[in-house]
C-alpha positions in Angstrom: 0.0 0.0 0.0 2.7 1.7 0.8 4.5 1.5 -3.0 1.1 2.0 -4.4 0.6 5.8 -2.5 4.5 6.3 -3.6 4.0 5.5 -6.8 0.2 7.5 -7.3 1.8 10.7 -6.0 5.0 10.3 -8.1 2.6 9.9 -11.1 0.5 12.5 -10.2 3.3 14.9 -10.0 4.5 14.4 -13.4 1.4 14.9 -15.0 1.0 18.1 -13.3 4.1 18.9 -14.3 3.5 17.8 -17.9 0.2 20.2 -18.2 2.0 23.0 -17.0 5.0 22.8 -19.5 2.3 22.0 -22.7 0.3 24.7 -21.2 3.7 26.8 -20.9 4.4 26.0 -24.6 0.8 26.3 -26.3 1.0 30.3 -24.4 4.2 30.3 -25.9 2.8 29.5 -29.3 0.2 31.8 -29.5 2.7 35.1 -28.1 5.1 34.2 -30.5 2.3 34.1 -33.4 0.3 37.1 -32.3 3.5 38.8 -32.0 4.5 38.5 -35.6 1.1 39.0 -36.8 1.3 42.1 -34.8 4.6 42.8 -36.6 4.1 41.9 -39.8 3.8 45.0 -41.9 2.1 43.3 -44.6 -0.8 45.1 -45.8 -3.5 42.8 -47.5 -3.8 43.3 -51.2 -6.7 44.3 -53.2 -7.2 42.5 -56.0 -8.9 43.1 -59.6 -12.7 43.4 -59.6 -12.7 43.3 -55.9 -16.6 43.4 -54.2 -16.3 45.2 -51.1 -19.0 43.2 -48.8 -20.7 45.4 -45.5 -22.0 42.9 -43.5 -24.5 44.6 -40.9 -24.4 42.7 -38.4 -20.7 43.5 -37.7 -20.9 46.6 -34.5 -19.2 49.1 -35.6 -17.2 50.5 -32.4 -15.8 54.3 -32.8 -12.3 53.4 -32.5 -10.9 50.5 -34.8 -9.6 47.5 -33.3 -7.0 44.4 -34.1 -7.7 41.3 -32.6 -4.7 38.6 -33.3 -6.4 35.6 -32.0 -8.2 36.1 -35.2 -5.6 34.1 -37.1 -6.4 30.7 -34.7 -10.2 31.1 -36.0 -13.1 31.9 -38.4 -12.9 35.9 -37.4 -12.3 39.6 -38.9 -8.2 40.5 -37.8 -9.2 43.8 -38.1 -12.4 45.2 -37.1 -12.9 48.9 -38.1 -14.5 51.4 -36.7 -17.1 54.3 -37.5 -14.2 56.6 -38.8 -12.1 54.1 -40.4 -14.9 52.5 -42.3 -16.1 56.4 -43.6 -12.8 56.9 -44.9 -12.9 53.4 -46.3 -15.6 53.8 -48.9 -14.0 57.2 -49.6 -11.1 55.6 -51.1 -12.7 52.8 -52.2 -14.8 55.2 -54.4 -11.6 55.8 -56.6 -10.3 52.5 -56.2 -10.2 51.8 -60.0 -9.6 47.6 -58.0 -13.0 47.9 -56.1 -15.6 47.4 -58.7 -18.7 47.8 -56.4 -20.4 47.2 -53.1 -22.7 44.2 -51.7 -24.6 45.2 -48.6 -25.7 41.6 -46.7 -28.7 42.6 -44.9 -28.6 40.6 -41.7 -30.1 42.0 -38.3 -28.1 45.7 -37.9 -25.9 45.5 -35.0 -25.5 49.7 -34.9 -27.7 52.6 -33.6 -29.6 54.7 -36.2 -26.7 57.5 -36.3 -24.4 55.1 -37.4 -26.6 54.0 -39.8 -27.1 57.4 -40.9 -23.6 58.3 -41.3 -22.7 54.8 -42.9 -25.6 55.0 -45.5 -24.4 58.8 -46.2 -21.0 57.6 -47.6 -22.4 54.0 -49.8 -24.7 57.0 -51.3 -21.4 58.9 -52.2 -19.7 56.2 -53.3 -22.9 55.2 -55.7 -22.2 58.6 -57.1 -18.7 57.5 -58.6 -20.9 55.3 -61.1 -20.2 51.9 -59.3 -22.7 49.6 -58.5 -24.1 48.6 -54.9 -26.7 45.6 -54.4 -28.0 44.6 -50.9 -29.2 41.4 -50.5 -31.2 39.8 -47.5 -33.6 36.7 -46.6 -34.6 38.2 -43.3 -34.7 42.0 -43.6 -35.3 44.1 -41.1 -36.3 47.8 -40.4 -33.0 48.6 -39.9 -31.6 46.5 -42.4 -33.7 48.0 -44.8 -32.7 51.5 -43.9 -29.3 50.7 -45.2 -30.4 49.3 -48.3 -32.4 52.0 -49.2 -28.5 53.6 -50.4 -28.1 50.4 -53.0 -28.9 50.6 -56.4 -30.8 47.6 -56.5 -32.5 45.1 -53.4 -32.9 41.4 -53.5 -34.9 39.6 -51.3 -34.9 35.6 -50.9 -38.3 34.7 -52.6 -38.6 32.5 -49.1 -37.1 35.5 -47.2 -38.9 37.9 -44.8 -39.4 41.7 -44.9 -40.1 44.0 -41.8 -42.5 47.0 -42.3 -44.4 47.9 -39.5 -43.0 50.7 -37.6 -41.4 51.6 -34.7 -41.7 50.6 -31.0 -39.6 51.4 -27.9 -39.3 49.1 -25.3 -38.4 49.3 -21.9 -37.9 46.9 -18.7 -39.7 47.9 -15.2 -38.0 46.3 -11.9 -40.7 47.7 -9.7 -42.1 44.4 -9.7 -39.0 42.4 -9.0 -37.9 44.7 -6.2 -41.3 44.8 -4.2 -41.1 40.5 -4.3 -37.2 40.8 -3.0 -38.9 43.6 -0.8 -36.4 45.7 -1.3 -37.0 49.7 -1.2 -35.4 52.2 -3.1 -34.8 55.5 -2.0 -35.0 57.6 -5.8 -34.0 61.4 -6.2 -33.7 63.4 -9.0 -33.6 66.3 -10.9 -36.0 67.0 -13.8 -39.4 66.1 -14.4 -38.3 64.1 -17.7 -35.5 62.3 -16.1 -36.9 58.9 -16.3 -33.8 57.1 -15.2 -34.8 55.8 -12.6 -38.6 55.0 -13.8 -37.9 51.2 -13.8 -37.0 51.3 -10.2 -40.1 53.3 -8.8 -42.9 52.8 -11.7 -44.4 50.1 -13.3 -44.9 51.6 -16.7 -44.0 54.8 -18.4 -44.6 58.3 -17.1 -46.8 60.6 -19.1 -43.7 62.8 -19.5 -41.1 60.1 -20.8 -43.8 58.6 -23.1 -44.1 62.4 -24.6 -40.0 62.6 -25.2 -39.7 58.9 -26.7 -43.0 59.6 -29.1 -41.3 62.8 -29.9 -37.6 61.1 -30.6 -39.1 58.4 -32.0 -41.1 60.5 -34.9 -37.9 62.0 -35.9 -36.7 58.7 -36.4 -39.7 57.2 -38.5 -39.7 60.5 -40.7 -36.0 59.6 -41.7 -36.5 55.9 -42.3 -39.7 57.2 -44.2 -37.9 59.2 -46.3 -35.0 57.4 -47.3 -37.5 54.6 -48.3 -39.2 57.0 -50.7 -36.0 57.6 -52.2 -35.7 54.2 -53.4 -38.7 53.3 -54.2 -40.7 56.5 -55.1 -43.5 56.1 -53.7 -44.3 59.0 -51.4 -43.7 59.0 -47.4 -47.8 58.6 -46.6 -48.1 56.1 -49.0 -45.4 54.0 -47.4 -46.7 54.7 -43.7 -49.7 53.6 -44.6 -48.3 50.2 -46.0 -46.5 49.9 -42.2 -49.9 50.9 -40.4 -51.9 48.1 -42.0 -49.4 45.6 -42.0 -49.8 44.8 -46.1 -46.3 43.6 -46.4 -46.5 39.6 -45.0 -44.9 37.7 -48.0 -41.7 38.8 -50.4 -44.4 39.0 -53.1 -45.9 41.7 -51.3 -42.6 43.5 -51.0 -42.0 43.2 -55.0 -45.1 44.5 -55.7 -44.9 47.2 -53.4 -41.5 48.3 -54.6 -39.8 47.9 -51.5 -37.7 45.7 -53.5 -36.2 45.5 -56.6 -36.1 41.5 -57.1 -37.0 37.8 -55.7 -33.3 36.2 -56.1 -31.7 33.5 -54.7 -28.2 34.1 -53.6 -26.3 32.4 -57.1 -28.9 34.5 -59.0 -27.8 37.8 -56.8 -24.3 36.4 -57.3 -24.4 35.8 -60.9 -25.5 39.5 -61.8 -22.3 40.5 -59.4 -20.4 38.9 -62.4 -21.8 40.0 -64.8 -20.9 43.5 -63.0 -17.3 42.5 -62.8 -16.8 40.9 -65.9 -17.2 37.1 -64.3 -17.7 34.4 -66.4 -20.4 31.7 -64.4 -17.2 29.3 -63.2 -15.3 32.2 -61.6 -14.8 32.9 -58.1 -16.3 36.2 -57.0 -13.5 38.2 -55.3 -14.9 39.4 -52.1 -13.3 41.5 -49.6 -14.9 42.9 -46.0 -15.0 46.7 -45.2 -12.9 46.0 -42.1 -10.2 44.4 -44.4 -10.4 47.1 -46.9 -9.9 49.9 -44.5 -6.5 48.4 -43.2 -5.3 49.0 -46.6 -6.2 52.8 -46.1 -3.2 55.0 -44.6 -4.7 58.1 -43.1 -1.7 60.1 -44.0 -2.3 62.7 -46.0 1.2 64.1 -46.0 1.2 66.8 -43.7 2.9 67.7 -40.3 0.3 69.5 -38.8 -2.6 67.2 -36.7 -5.7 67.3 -36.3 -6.4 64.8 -33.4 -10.0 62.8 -32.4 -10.2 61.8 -29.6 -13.0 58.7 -29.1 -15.2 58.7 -25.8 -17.3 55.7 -26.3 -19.5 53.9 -23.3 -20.3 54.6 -19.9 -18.1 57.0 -18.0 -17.2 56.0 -14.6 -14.6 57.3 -12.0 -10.9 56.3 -12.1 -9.6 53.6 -14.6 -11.4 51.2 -17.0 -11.6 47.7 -16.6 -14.0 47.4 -19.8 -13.6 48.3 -23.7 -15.8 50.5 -23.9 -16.0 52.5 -20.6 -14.9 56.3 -20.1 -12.7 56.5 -17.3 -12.0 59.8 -15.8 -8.4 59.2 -15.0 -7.7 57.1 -18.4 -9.4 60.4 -20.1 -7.4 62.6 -18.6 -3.9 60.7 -19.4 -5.4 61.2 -23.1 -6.4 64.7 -23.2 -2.7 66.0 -21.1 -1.4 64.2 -24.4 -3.2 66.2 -26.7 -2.9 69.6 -24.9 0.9 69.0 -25.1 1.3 67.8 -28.4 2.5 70.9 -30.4 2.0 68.7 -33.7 -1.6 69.0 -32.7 -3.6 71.7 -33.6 -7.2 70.9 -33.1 -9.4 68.3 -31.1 -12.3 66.7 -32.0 -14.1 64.6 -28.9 -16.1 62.2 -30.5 -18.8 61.1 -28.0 -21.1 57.9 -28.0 -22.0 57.8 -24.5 -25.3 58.0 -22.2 -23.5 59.4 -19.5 -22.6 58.2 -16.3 -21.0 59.4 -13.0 -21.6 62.8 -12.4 -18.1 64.0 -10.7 -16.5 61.7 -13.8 -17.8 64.1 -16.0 -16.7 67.6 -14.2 -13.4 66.2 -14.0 -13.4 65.1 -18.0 -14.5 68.4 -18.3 -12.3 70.7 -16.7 -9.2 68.8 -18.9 -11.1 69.5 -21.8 -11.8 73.4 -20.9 -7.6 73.4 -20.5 -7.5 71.6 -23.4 -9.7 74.3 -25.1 -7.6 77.6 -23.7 -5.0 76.0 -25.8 -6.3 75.0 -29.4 -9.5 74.5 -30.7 -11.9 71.9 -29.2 -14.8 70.8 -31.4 -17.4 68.1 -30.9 -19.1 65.2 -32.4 -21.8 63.3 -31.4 -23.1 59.7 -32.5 -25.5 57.7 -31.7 -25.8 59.1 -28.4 -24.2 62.0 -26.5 -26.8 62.7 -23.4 -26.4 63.8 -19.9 -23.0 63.3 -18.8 -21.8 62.4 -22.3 -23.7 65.8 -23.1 -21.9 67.2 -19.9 -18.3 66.6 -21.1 -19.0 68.0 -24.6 -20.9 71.2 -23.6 -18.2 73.8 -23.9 -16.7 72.7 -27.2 -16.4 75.7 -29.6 -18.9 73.8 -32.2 -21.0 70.9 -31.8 -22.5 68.5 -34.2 -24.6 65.8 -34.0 -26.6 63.9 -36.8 -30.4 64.0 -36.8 -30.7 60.4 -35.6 -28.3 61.0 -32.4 -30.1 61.0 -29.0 -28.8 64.1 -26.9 -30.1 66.0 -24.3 -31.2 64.6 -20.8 -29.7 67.1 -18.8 -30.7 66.4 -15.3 -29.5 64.0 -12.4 -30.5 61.8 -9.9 -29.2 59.2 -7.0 -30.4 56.0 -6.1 -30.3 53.8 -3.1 -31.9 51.1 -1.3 -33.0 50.3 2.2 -32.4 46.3 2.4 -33.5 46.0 5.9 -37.1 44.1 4.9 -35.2 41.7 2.5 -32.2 40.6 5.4 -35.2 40.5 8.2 -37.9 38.8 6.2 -35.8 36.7 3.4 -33.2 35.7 5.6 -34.2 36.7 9.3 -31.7 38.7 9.7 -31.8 41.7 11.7 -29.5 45.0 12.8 -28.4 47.1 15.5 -25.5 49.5 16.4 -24.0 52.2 18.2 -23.2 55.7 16.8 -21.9 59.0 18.7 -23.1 61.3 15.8 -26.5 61.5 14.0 -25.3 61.0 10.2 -22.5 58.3 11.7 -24.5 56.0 9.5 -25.6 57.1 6.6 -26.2 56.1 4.1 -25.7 52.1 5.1 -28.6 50.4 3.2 -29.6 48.4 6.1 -32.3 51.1 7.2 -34.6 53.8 5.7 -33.4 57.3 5.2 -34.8 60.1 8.1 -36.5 62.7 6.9 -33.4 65.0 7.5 -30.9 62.0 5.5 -33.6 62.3 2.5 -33.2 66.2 2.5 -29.6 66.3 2.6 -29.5 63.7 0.1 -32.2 65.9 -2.3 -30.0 68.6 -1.8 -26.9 67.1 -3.4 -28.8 66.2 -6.1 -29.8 69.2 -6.8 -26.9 71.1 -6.4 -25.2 68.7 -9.2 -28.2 70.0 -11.6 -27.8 73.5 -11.3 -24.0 73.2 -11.4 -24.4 70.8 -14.8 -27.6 73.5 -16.2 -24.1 76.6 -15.6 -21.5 74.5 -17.5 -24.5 74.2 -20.4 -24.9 78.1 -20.1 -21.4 79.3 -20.2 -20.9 76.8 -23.1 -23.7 77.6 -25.6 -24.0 81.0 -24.6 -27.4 81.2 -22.7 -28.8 82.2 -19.8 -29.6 79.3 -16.9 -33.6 79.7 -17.1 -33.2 79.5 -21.1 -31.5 75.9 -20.6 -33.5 75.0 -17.5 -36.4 75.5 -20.1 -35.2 72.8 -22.4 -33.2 70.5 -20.0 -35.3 68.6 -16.8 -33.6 65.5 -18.4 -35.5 65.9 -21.5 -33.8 63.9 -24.5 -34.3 65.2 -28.0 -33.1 64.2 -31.7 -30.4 65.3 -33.2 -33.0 67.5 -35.0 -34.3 69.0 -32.5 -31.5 69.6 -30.7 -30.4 71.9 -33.6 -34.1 73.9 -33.1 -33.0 74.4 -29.2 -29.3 75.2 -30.1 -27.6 72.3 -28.3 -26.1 71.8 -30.9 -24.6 73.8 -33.6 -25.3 72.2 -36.6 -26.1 68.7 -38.5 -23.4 66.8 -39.5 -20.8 63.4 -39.4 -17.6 62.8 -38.0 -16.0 64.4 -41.5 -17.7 67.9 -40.8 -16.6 68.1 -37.2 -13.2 67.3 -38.4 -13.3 69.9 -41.3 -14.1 72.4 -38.6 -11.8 71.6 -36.1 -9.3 72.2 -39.0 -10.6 75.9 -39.9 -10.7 76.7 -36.4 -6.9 76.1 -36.4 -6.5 77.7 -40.1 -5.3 74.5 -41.3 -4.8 73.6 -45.0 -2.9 70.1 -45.3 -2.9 68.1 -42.0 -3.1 64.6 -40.7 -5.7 63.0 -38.6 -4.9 60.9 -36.1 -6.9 59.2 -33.5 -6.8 58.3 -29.7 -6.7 56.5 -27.5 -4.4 53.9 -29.7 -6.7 50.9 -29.9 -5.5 48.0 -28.1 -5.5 44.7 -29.6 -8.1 42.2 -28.0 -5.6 39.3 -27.1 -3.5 42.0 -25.0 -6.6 42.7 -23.2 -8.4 39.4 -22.8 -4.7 38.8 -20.7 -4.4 41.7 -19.1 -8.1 40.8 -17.9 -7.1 37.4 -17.4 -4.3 38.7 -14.9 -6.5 41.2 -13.2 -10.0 39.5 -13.2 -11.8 37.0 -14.9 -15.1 38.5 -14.4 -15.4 40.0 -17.5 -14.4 36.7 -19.6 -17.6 35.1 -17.7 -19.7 38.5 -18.8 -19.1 37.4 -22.1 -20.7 34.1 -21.6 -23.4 35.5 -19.9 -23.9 38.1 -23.3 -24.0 35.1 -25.2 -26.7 33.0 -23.4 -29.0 35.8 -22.8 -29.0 37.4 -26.4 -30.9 40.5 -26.7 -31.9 40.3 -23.0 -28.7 40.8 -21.9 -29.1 44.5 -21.8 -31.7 44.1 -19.0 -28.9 42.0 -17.0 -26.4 45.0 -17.7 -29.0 47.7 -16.1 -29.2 45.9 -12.7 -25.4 45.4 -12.5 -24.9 49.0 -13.7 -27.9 49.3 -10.8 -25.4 48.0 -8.6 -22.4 50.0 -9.4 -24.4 52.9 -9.2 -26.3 52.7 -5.4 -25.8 56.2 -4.0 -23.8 57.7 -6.3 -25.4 61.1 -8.1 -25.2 60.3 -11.9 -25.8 62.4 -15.1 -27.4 59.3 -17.0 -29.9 58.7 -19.3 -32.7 56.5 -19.7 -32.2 53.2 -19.4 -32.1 51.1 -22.5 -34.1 53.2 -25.2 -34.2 50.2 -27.6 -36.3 51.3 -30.6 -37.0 48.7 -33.8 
């Protein structure tokens, strides 16, 4: 018995030792591939008669990323972002190699300002005489948006069209809360900040339902009228289709005009040949928009810089531990860069955010308003720039937004919750203390506010508002009561935005640029962008190091699909229990 443990252990032994030299080696394997991927200054070719293919259900992020794992599976190296891709089909338009564009109409992955912006440059490039086909066997609203900007649509004669208008969505927890018995403890400022609706309502407000059908009009007139466009039939006519729900079957959509053709895909694929000169045996030379674009060099010879600087996602206090997060401190590291760099002339902040932690945002923007004393600071928005990603933009020198953006919601609030009925009559457990000063306590959770605690607390909140309604004034130029008129957390369109001068006009990424660039009397410049994109391997181990928490988020945004956004509140929730936050409502999701 003896021998046999001797032997067991010794055996064991080794084949711990064996995993941890393969496991040593298969690491080593991947760095040293990854490494010269990363190093590899190969640029992929573009061939002859090239198809550049936009696949819409690929998110488009606004900073470009690598990801070198790619090469070890069935994935995009490169996956570009909202700039990169603009400036893509720019070149591609004179590409004399790029012969046209095929749009694959699966389930859009983007918001509508995106889409916008995206849709704006396939219809430039159409102007160079090129052709673009979209072709889809489930389209959707979205999808359809996009394809509106083809030449010709192809729907699978067994495919599916959506037509039936818009509708917003959102998820109440009132429900969820009262059964866990827990209580929370709201306050806010603005009669339109609905926020915190799904914590202390069970449906809508009068007042949000009034801002979302307003938002939500602007949006249905655009979709409206690029669908006219392609199919010239005018905007009532086409409502009208949506309102009675005529379109059920693809023959419906053909004879309708919503489409041009009932293909199959070697049908659609054939006529790409006969675009490109393809005889029927030939392989169609396809090539992805994200591939394309790393082909692109941004350098347009000059010294002089016009620099954007990408703010997408939530903005919290300190440093990121997420991709798309805006982290005070890891803001700030990024704008002393650009306020030191003599190359650079001009900013532009490019913000897709809904906001976040209020002091986050003061101290974003108090680098930026340095930033600004220095060179000129101009501002993009895209798909959504409200409260504090509103906040940190207010004080640019111009701001510009398209008309799909969400903006506004320029009010605050706090949450917390009193737990005491949940640990008492969940799990029988109960409290008590000591304390040699009345606010010793607070908050703690485990109790309800006083009367007095709830005051104080009130009183922060609004403090944070007026403060946020003065950086607004001094920024656009208006007195406090004239933005107090139009802010109470309301959001608005990009359109309307313009009416109420939050913004100072109606344009993409390009225009903000432009400007930036006569702000700083510039003629021949480079852009350049920041942060510089990290490449996804680097991060998945850097996370892997720190915390495997967000590797088993990813899981978790995998099983739960489109509900997953409804997990992501309540852990934001979480994160967020008695903080004051400049946030806007949560999870607008519009189809």
């Amino acid at each position: 018995m003896k021998q046999f443990f001797k032997m067991f252990f010794a055996s064991l032994l080794a084949m711990i030792v064996t995993g941890i030299i393969i496991f040593g080696v298969f690491i080593g394997l991947i760095v040293s591939a990854v490494s010269s991927s990363m190093k590899s200054d190969k640029e992929p070719q573009v061939a002859k008669n090239t198809v550049l293919t936009i696949d819409l259900s690929k998110r488009l992020h606004e900073q470009s990323e690598r990801n070198s794992l790619a090469i070890f599976a069935d994935g995009d190296e490169n996956s570009v972002g909202v700039y990169h891709a603009i400036n893509a089909l720019q070149e591609a338009k004179d590409d004399d190699n790029i012969k046209g564009i095929l749009i694959k109409l699966n389930p859009s992955a983007n918001g509508w300002a995106t889409m916008q912006q995206l849709r704006g440059a396939i219809q430039d490039f159409k102007a160079s005489g090129k052709f673009v086909y979209a072709y889809g066997e489930n389209i959707t609203q979205g999808a359809y948006y996009m394809a509106t900007a083809a030449d010709s649509i192809f729907l699978n004669p067994m495919g599916d069209m959506e037509l039936k208008g818009f509708a917003t969505t959102l998820a109440f927890f009132k429900g969820t809360l009262d059964k866990l018995e827990l209580e929370p403890e709201i306050f806010y400022a603005g009669k339109f900040k609905s926020a915190t609706e799904p914590f202390r309502a069970d449906k809508m407000s009068d007042a949000n339902r009034a801002q979302i059908t307003e938002f939500q009009k602007d949006f249905w007139s655009e979709f409206l009228q690029a669908s006219s466009q392609f199919t010239k039939l005018d905007t009532i006519a086409l409502h009208q289709l949506a309102a009675s729900g005529t379109i059920e079957f693809p023959q419906d959509a053909l004879k309708n005009k919503l489409v041009s053709n009932l293909l199959y895909w070697d049908e659609v694929e054939n006529r790409i040949k006969a675009k490109t000169g393809g005889k029927e045996k030939d392989k169609i030379k396809y090539l992805s928009l994200s591939e394309y674009a790393a082909t692109v060099s941004d350098d347009n010879g000059g010294d002089e810089r016009v620099a954007v600087l990408f703010a997408e996602g939530n903005i919290i206090d300190g440093e990121s531990d997420d991709d798309y997060q805006i982290a005070s401190q890891d803001m700030i590291d990024e704008i002393r860069k650009l306020r030191n760099n003599d190359k650079v002339k001009a900013v532009v902040l490019r913000v897709n955010s809904g906001g976040g932690s209020a002091l986050a945002s003061e101290v974003i923007l108090r680098e930026l308003q340095l930033l600004k004393a220095k060179k000129p600071l101009v501002a993009s928005m895209g798909d959504v720039a409200a409260s504090g990603g509103y906040y940190i933009l207010c004080q640019a020198d111009s701001i510009f937004a398209m008309p799909n953006t969400i903006t506004g919601s320029i009010g605050v609030f706090t949450m917390m919750f009193n737990s005491e009925k949940l640990w008492r009559n969940k799990m029988g457990v109960t409290f008590d203390g000591v304390k040699n000063a009345p606010y010793a306590d607070f908050p703690n959770g485990i109790r309800p506010l006083t009367t007095d605690e709830a005051a104080k607390v009130q009183r922060s909140v609004d403090n944070i508002y007026t403060i946020f309604k003065s950086r607004v004034a001094a920024g656009r130029k208006m007195d406090v009561a004239m933005v107090d008129s139009f802010a109470q957390g309301r959001v608005w369109s990009g359109t309307d935005a313009l009416q109420i001068k939050l913004i100072d006009g109606l344009g993409n990424l390009d225009r903000a640029i432009a400007s930036a660039a006569a702000l700083a009397k510039l003629k021949d410049y480079n852009t350049v962008t920041y942060p510089e994109p990290i490449d996804k391997f680097e991060n998945m181990l850097k996370r892997f190091k720190g915390n495997n928490a967000s590797i088993a988020e990813q899981v978790v945004k995998k099983e739960f699909g489109k509900e997953y956004d409804w997990y992501r509140q309540l852990k934001q929730l979480q994160k967020m229990n008695g903080g004051v936050m400049a946030l806007m409502p949560f999870s607008i999701i519009t189809q």
